[in-house]
C-alpha positions in Angstrom: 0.0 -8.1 -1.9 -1.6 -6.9 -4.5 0.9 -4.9 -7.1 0.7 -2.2 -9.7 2.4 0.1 -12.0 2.3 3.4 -13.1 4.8 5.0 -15.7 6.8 2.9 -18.1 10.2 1.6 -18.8 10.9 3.7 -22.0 14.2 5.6 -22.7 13.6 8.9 -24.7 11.1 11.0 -23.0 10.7 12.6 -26.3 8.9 9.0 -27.2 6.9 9.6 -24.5 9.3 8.0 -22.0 8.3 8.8 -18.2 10.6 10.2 -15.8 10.0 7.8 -13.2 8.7 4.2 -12.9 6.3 3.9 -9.9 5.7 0.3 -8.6 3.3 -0.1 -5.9 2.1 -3.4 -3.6 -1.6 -3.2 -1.6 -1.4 -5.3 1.2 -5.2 -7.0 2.1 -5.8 -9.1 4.6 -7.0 -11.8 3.8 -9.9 -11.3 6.3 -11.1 -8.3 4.9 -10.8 -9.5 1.6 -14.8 -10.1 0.9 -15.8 -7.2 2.8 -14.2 -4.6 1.1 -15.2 -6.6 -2.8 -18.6 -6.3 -1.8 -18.3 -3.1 -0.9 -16.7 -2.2 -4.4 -19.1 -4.2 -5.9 -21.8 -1.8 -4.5 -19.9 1.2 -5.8 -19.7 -0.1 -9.4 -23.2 -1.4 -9.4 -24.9 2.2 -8.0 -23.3 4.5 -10.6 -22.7 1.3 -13.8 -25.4 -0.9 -12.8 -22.1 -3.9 -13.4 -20.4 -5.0 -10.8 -17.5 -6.3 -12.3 -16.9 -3.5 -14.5 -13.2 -2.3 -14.3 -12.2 0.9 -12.6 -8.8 2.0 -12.8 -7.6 5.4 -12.0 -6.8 6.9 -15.8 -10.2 5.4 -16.3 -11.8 7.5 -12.9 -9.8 10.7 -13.8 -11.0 10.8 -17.7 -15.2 9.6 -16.2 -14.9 13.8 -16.0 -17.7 14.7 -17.8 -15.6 18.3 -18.6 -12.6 16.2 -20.4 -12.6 15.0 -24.1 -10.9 12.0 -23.0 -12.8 8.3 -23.5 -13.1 6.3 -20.6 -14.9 3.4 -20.3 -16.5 4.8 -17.0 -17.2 7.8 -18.8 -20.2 10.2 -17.2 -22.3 12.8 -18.9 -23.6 14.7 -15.9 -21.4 16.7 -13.3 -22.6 16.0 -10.4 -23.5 12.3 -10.7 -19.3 12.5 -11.5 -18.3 14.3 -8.2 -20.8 11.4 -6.3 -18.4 9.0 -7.9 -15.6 10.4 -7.1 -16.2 11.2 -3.3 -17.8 8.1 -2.4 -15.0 6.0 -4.4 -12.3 8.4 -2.4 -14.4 7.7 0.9 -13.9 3.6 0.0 -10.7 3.9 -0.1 -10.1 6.3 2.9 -11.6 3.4 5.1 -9.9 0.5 3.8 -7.9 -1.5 6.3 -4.7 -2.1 3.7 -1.4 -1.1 4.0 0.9 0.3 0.9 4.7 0.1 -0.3 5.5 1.9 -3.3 8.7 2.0 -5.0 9.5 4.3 -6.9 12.2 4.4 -9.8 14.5 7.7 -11.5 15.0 5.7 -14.5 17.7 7.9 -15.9 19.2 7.8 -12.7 19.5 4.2 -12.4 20.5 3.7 -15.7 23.4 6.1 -15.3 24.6 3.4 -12.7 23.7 0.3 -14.1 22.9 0.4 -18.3 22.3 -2.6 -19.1 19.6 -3.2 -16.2 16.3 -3.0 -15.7 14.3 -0.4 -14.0 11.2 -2.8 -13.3 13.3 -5.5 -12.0 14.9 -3.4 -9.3 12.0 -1.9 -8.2 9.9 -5.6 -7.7 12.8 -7.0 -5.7 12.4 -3.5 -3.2 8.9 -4.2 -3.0 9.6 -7.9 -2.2 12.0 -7.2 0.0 10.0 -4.7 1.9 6.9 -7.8 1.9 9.1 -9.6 3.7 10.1 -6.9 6.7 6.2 -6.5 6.5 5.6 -10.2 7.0 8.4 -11.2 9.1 6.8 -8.0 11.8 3.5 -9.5 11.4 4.6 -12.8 11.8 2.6 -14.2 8.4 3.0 -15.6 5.3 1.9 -13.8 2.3 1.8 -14.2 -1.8 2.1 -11.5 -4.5 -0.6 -10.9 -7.4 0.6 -8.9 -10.4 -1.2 -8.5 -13.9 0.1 -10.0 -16.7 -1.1 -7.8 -19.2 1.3 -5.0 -20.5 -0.3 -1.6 -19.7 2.6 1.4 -20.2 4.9 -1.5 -19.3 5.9 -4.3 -22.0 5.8 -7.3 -19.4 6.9 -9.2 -22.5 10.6 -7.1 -22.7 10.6 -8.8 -19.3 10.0 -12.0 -20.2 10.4 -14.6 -17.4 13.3 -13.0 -15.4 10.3 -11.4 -13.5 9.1 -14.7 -12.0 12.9 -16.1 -11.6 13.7 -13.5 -9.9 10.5 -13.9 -7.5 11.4 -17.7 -7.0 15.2 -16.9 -6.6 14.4 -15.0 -3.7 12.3 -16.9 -2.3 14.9 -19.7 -1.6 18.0 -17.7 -1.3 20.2 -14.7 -0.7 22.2 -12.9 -3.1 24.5 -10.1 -3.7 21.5 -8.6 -5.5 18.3 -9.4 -2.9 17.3 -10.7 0.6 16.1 -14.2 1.0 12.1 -13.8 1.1 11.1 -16.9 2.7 7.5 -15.6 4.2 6.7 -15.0 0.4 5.1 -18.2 -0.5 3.9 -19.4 -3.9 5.2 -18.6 -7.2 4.6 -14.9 -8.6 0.6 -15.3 -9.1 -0.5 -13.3 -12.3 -4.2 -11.9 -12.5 -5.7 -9.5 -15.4 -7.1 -6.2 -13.0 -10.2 -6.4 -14.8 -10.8 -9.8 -13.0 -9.1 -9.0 -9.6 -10.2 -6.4 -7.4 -7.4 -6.1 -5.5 -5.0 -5.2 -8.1 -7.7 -2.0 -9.2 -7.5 -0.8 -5.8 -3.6 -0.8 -6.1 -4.1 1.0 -9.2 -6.2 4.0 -7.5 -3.4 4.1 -5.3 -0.6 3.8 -7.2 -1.1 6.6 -9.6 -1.3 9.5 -7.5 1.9 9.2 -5.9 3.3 8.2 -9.1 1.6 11.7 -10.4 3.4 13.9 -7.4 7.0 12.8 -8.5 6.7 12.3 -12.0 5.9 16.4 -12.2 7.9 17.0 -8.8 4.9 18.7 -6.8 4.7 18.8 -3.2 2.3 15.7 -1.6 0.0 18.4 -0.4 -0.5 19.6 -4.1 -2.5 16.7 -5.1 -5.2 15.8 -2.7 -5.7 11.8 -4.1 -1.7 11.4 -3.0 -2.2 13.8 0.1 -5.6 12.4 1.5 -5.6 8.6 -0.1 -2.3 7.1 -1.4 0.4 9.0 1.4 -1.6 8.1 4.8 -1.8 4.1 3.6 2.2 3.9 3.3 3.9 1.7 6.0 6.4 3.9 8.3 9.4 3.0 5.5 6.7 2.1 3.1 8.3 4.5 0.7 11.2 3.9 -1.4 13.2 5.8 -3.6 15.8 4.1 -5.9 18.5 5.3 -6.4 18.8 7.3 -2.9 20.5 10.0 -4.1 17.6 10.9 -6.3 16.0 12.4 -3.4 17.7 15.2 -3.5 15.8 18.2 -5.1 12.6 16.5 -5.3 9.4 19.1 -3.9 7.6 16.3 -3.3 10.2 14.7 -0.5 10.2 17.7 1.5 6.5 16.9 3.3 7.3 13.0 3.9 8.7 11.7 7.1 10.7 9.3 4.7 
């Protein structure tokens, strides 16, 4: 399981503090694994002649010729843009993965528990739902997250991230679910290197996109068509519960 982030784990929204926190885990197979890099591969190497050039969906969104924006995938003609963008949403469409996505009302959690951490919580969900994955499948399975610090400071978190992923691997607690079909450590992997964790990125954002400014799924088509039909039947989480109440975007789920 490949796992991404979209939002951040700042207070003040005035600082530019998101609403939410949005974690999200792509589950490949390891059998379709070279398949669907080569196919990416292809992708990148038509419209950037580089194959392992990065493509991450801020970096998509802003390749719009018609916004000021930089991106590093940046485009200068429209329609060589909207080629891009349908084939890339046509990859993705057809890929044989599986999502959960967790996603966070930081001011809601903190109202319960202060002195915790959003990101924490929401990685043990995903683990936890991993598991129930695994155990249904009967397989074992590891978890690949990137090290780096994009909108989240990985370094706030320090190593409780990987204790926590090794705690629950071995044991139960009031706080998680033994997750014994998890094996290794927590494996760390920069997206610019790993496929995987881009594609969990293209994913990620979208339905981060529809709660963070409370539209319905059908609102934005890259949630609507691409992120919402890849979720596992209770592939969507929403910590705490009770935030579900008066979101738009809950009312076209089946969650």
């Amino acid at each position: 399981m490949y796992i991404d982030e979209s939002g951040n784990t700042a207070y003040n929204l005035e600082d530019g503090a998101s609403k939410f926190l949005v974690l999200t885990g792509c589950i490949i197979h390891e059998d379709n694994r070279h398949t669907i890099e080569t196919q990416f591969r292809a992708i990148k190497k038509k419209y950037y002649q580089n194959e392992d050039i990065e493509v991450k969906s801020n970096f998509l969104r802003n390749a719009n010729p018609d916004i000021a924006y930089h991106s590093p995938l940046k485009l200068y003609n429209r329609e060589t843009y909207d080629n891009l963008e349908h084939e890339i949403a046509s990859f993705l469409k057809d890929l044989p993965i599986q999502l959960i996505s967790v996603v966070v009302d930081k001011h809601a959690y903190w109202a319960g528990s202060p002195n915790q951490k959003p990101y924490n919580a929401a990685y043990l969900l995903l683990l936890e739902a991993f598991q129930k994955f695994l155990e249904e499948k009967n397989k074992l399975g590891i978890c690949v997250i990137d090290p780096r610090e994009g909108q989240v400071n990985k370094s706030f978190l320090g190593d409780e991230l990987e204790n926590i992923h090794h705690s629950a691997r071995w044991s139960n607690s009031k706080d998680w679910i033994e997750c014994p079909r998890v094996v290794e450590r927590l494996l760390y992997a920069p997206s610019d290197r790993t496929i995987g964790i881009q594609i969990a990125d293209l994913f990620c954002y979208p339905i981060f996109h529809v709660f963070e400014y409370n539209k319905l799924l059908s609102e934005y088509w890259r949630c609507w068509e691409l992120s919402y039909p890849k979720l596992l039947a209770d592939g969507l989480k929403i910590f705490p519960e009770e935030s579900k109440k008066g979101l738009r975007t809950m009312s076209e789920t089946h969650f």
